[in-house]
C-alpha positions in Angstrom: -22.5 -7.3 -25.6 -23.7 -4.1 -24.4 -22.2 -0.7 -25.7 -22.4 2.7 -25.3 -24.4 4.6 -27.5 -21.7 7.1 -27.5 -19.3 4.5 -29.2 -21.3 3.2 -31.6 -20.3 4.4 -35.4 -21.9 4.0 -38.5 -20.1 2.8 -41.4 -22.3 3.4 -44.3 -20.3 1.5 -47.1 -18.9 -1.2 -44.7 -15.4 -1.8 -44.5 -13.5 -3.0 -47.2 -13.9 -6.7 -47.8 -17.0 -6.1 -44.9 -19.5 -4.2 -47.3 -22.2 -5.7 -45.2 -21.0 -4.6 -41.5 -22.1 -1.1 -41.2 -22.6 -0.4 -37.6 -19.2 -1.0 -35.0 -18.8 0.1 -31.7 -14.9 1.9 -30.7 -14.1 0.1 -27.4 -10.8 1.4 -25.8 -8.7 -1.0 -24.8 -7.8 0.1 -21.2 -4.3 1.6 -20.1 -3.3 1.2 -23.9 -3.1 3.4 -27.0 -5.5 1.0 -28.9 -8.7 0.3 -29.4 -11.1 -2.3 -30.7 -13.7 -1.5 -33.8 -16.1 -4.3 -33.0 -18.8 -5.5 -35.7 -22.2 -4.5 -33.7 -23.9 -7.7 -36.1 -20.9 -10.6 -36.0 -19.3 -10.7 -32.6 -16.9 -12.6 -34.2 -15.5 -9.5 -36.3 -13.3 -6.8 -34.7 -9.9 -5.5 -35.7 -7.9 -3.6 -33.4 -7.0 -0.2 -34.0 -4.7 2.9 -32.8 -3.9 6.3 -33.7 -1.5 6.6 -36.1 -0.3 9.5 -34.7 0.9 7.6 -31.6 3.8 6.5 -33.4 4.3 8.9 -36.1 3.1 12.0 -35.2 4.2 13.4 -38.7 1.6 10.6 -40.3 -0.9 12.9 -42.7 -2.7 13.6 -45.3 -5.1 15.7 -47.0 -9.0 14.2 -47.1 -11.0 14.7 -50.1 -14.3 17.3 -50.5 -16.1 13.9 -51.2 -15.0 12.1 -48.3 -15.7 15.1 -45.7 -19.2 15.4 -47.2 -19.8 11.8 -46.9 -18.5 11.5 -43.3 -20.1 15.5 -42.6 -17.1 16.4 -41.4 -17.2 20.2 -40.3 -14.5 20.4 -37.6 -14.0 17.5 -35.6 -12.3 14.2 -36.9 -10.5 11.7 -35.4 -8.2 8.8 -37.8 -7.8 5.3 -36.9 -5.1 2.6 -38.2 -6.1 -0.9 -38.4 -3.3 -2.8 -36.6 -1.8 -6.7 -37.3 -0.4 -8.0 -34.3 2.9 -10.4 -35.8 3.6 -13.2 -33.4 6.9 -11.4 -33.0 5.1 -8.0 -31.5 8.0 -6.3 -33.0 7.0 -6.8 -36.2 3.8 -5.9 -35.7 2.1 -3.4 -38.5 -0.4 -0.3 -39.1 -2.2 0.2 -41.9 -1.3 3.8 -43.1 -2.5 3.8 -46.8 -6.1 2.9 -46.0 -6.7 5.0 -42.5 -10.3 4.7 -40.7 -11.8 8.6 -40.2 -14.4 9.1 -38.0 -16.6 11.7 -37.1 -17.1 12.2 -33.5 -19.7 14.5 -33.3 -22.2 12.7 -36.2 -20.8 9.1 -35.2 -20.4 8.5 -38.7 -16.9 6.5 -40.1 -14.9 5.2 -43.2 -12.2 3.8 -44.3 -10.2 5.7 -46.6 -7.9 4.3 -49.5 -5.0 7.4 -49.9 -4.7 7.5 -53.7 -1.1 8.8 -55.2 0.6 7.7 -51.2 3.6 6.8 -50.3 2.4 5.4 -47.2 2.7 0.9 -46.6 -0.3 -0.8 -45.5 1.8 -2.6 -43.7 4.3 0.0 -41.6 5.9 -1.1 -38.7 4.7 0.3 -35.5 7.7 -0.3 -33.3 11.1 1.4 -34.3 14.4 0.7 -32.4 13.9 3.5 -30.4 9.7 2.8 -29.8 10.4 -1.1 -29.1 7.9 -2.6 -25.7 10.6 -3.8 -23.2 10.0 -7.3 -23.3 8.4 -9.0 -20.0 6.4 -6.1 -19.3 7.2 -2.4 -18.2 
């Protein structure tokens, strides 16, 4: 698969539970909110992911001095939820608690475990009033 070098990110540490996959590539997934964060060594391994703050835009939290040296964060910085889709699309959920940062500028990414959070790993995307029609729009 071939890639823009301007989507590639570095993940230093790996994902957790993918220690090994360091480099991913941020594909958009056209006319939609989401995105895929596709492993650039196992074509096999991507996971889907949106900003939070397309469904709750009052989603935050504060990063840590470590963290923003690690990912040398000066300005820029853009936060990714993984997503699982539920056969029911409804119930489909964002991970909140453990939210992927990136750095635009440096290309450089991690995912972030939020420590003392009252956020789910598992938060429904889709409330009553943010429910897809069903059949298509």
């Amino acid at each position: 698969m071939e890639v823009d070098e301007k989507s590639i990110y570095q993940f230093p540490r790996g994902l957790p539970g993918f220690e090994d996959e360091t480099s991913f590539a941020l594909i958009p997934w056209e006319e939609t909110p989401f995105s895929y964060l596709q492993s650039l060594k196992e074509k096999e391994l991507s996971f889907l992911v949106v900003s939070p703050f397309e469904f709750r835009q009052d989603y935050s939290f504060e990063l840590s001095d470590e963290d923003k040296e690690e990912l040398l964060i000066e300005e820029d910085v853009a936060v990714f939820s993984i997503v699982t889709i539920h056969s029911e699309i409804t119930k489909s959920t964002m991970n909140l608690l453990a939210p992927v940062v990136v750095n635009p500028v440096k290309r450089i990414g991690k995912q972030v475990v939020l420590q003392q959070s009252s956020y789910l790993t598992r938060h429904l995307i889709w409330t009553e009033e943010l429910t897809p029609t069903k059949g298509g729009a």
